[in-house]
C-alpha positions in Angstrom: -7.1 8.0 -30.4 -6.2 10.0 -27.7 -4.0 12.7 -26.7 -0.7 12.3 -25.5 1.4 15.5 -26.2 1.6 16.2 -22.1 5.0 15.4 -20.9 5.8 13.2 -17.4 4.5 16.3 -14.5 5.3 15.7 -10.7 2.8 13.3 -9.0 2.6 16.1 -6.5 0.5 17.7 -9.2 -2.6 15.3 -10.1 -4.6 12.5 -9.3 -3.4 9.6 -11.7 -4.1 5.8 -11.8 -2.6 4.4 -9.1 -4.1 7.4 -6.7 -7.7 5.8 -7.0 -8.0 4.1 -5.1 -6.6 5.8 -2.2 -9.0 8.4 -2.5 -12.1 5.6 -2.8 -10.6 4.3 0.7 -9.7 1.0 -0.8 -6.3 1.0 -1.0 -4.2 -1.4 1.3 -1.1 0.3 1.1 -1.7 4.4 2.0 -4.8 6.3 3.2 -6.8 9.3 2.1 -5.0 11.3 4.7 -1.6 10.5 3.7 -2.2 10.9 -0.1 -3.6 14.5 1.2 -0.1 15.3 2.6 1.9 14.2 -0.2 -0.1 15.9 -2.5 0.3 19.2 -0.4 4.0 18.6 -0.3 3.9 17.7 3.6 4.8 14.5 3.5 7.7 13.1 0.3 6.4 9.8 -0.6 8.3 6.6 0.3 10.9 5.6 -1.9 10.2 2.5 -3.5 13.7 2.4 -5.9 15.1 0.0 -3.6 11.9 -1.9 -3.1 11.7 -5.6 -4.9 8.1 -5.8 -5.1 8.1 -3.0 -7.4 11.4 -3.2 -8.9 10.2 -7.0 -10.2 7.1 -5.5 -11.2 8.7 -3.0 -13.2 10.8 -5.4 -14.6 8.1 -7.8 -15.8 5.7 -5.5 -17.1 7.4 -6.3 -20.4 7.2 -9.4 -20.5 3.4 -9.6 -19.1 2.5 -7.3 -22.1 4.7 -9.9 -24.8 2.4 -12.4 -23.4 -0.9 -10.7 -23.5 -0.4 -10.2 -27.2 0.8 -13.5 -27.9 -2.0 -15.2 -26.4 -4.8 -12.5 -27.6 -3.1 -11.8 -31.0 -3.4 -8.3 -30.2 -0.9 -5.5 -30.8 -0.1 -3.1 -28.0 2.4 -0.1 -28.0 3.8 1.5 -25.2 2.8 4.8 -24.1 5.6 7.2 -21.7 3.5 10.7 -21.8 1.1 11.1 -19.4 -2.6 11.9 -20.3 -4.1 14.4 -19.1 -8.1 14.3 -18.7 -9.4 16.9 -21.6 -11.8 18.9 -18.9 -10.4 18.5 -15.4 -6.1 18.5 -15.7 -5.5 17.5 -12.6 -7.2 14.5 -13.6 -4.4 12.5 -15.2 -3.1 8.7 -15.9 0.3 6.6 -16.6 -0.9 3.9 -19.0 1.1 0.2 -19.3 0.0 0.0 -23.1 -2.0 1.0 -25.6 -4.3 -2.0 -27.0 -3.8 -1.2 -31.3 -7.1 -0.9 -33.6 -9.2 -0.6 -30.3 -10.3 1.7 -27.8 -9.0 -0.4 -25.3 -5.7 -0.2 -22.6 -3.9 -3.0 -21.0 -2.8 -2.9 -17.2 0.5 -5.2 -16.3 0.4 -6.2 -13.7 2.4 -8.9 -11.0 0.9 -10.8 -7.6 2.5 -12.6 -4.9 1.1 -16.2 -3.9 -0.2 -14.4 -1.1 -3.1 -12.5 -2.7 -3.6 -14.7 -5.4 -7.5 -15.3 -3.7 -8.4 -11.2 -4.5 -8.3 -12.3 -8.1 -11.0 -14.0 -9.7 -11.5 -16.6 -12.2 -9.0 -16.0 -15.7 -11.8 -14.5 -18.3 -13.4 -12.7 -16.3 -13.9 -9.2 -14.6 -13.1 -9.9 -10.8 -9.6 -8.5 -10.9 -8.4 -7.4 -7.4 -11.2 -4.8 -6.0 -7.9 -2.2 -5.3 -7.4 -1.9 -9.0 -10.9 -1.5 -9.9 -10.8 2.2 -9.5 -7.7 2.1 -11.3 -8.9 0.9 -14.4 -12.3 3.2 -14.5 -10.3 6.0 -13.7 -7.9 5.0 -16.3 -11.3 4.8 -18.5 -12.3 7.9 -17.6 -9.4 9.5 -18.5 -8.8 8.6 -21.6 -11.8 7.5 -22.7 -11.3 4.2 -23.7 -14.2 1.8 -23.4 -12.3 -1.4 -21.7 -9.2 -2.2 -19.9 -7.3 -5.8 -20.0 -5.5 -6.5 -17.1 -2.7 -9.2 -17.4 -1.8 -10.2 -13.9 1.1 -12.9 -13.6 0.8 -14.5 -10.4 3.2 -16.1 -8.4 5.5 -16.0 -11.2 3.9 -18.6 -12.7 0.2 -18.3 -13.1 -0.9 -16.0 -16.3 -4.2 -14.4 -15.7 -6.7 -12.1 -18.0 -9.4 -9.9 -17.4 -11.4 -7.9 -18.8 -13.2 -4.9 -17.4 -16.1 -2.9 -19.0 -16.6 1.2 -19.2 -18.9 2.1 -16.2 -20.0 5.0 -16.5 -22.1 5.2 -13.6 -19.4 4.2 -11.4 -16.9 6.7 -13.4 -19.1 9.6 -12.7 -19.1 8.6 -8.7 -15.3 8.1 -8.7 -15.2 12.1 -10.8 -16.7 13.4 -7.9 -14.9 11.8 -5.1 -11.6 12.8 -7.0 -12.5 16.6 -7.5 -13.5 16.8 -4.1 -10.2 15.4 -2.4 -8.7 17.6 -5.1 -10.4 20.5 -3.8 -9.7 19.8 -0.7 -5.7 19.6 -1.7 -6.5 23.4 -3.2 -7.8 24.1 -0.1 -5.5 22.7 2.7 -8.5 20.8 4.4 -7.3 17.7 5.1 -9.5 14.4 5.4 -9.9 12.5 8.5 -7.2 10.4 10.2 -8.4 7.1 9.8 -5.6 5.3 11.4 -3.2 5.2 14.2 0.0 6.4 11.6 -2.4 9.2 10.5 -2.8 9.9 14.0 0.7 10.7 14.2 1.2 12.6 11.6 -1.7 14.6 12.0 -1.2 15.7 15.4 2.5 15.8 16.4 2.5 18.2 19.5 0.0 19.0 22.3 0.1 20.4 25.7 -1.9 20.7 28.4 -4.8 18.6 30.0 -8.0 18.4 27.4 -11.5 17.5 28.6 -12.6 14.2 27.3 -16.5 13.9 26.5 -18.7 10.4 27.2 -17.6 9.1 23.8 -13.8 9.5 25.1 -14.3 7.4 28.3 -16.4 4.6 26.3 -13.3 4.4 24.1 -10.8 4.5 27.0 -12.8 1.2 28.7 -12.8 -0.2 25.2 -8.9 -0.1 25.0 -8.3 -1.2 28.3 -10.6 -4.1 27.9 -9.1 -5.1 24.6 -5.3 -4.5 26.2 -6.6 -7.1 28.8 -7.7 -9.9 26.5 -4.5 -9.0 23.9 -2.4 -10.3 27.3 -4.7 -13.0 28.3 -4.3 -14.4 24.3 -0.6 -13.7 24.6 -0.3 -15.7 27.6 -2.3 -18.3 26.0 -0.3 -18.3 23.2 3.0 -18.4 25.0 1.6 -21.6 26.4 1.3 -23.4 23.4 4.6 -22.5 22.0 6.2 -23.7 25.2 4.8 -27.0 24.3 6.0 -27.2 20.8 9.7 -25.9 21.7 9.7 -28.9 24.7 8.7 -31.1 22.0 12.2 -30.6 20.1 14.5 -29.2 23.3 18.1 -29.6 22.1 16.8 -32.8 19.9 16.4 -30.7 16.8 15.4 -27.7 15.2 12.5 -28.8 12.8 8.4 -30.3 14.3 6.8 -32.8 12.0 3.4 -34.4 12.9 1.9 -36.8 10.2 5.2 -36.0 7.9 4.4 -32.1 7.1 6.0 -29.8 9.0 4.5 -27.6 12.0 7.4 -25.6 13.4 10.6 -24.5 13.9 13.4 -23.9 16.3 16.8 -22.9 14.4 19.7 -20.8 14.8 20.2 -17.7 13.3 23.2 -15.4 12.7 22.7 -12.7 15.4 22.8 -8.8 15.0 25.5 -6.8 14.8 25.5 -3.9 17.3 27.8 -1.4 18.7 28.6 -1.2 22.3 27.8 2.5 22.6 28.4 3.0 26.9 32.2 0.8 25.4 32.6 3.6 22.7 31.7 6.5 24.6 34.1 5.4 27.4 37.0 4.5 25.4 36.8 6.8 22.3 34.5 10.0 23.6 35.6 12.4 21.0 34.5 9.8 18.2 31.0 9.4 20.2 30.7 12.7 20.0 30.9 12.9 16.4 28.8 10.0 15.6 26.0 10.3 18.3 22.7 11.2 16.5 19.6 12.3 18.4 16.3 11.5 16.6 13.6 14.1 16.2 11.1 14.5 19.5 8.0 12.7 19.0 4.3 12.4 21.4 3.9 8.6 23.2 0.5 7.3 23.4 0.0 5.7 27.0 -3.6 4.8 28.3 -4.2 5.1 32.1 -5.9 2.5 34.0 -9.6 2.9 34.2 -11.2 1.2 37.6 
């Protein structure tokens, strides 16, 4: 049904599945701008080996899949090559399974308790909106005409969907794709669009810059926001002070009406290492152990009035 002679390539060299949504903007987890630099080799993506979330997803996409077929009667078969889209290679996709006798794929996937709410009712379409470009892009790709996506929530809750070919919305998601590809081809990267971008972005700068209307506005705007941050801290300081004199040295767990609305307990502090003791007693080790970190810009608004 479809072509799967292309071997596993380096991310670094398409847009697949899971890239999407970052280029649609609705990805919680990485921005436009980022994706940009690790496609461009500026920036190596986090490793996630030692990560649980996606080690236990990983681990339970078998078992999501056994129980997708069990419950649907369906046959899948898993598929390791990645397919490559038959007009615009750098177009590409990872998929969980194959749905058998169908021109259909099914997504595994796992949820914590958390963001149970961004999936709708079992039976239905609403799967989370971040892996709705996944799964049209994973259409468009291949060109299947539906994708089941078997969510296990909580590690309890079994959950199916099923979303439709749409063909309107593939062509929109095409063209955003080739044009953050092109921009990748190009080294013109997209906007910052937050304050981690920012840094990344721009990681050196001398000299004094003049700021236009739309630069002051923005500096009042911090300042007034910095002000009513504190005044909320303070306010919330307050309030804890009152639940932390309820217990004192009485206990270390609040009830009200028997459920529970705070804590007070002890915890294991940090170790740390004494570094003026070490450099004092043992120098020549300091020396060999010191490590300075790279240089990097502070951001510090001045006071405006």
């Amino acid at each position: 049904m479809r072509d799967t002679s292309i071997g596993v390539s380096d991310r670094m060299g398409y847009i697949g599945g899971s890239d999407a949504a970052v280029v649609s903007g609705l990805s919680p987890w990485k921005t436009p701008f980022e994706l940009y630099l690790e496609k461009t080799g500026e920036l190596y993506p986090y490793d996630l080996s030692g990560n649980e979330r996606v080690y236990w997803g990983s681990v339970l996409e078998a078992i999501v899949a056994r129980e997708y077929a069990r419950r649907t009667g369906q046959k899948v078969r898993r598929v390791k090559a990645l397919i490559r889209d038959a007009e615009v290679p750098y177009l590409a996709v990872h998929i969980d399974r194959d749905i058998l006798n169908s021109n259909g794929i099914l997504e595994c996937k796992t949820a914590g308790l958390r963001v149970a709410g961004h999936w709708g009712e079992s039976g239905t379409d609403e799967i989370a909106e971040y892996y709705l470009p996944q799964a049209q892009h994973t259409m468009m790709v291949t060109g299947a005409e539906f994708v089941d996506v078997a969510v296990l929530i909580g590690g309890n809750e079994f959950r199916l969907y099923h979303v439709d070919r749409d063909d309107e919305y593939i062509g929109l998601l095409r063209d955003t794709e080739i044009r953050f590809w092109q921009r990748v081809t190009d080294r013109d990267p997209p906007d910052p669009e937050t304050i981690a971008d920012a840094k990344l972005a721009w990681q050196s700068g001398e000299g004094v810059v003049e700021g236009d209307d739309a630069a002051y506005d923005a500096a009042v705007h911090l300042q007034d926001y910095v002000d009513e941050i504190k005044h909320l801290t303070e306010r919330a300081d307050a309030e804890k002070l009152k639940l932390m004199s309820a217990m004192g040295d009485n206990g270390d767990t609040l009830t009200y009406d028997n459920r529970k609305i705070a804590t007070w307990k002890e915890q294991k502090g940090r170790t740390t290492v004494d570094s003026q003791a070490l450099k004092a007693d043992y120098p020549e080790t300091y020396e060999s152990v010191k490590k300075e970190g790279a240089p990097f810009r502070v951001f510090r608004a001045s006071k405006i009035g």
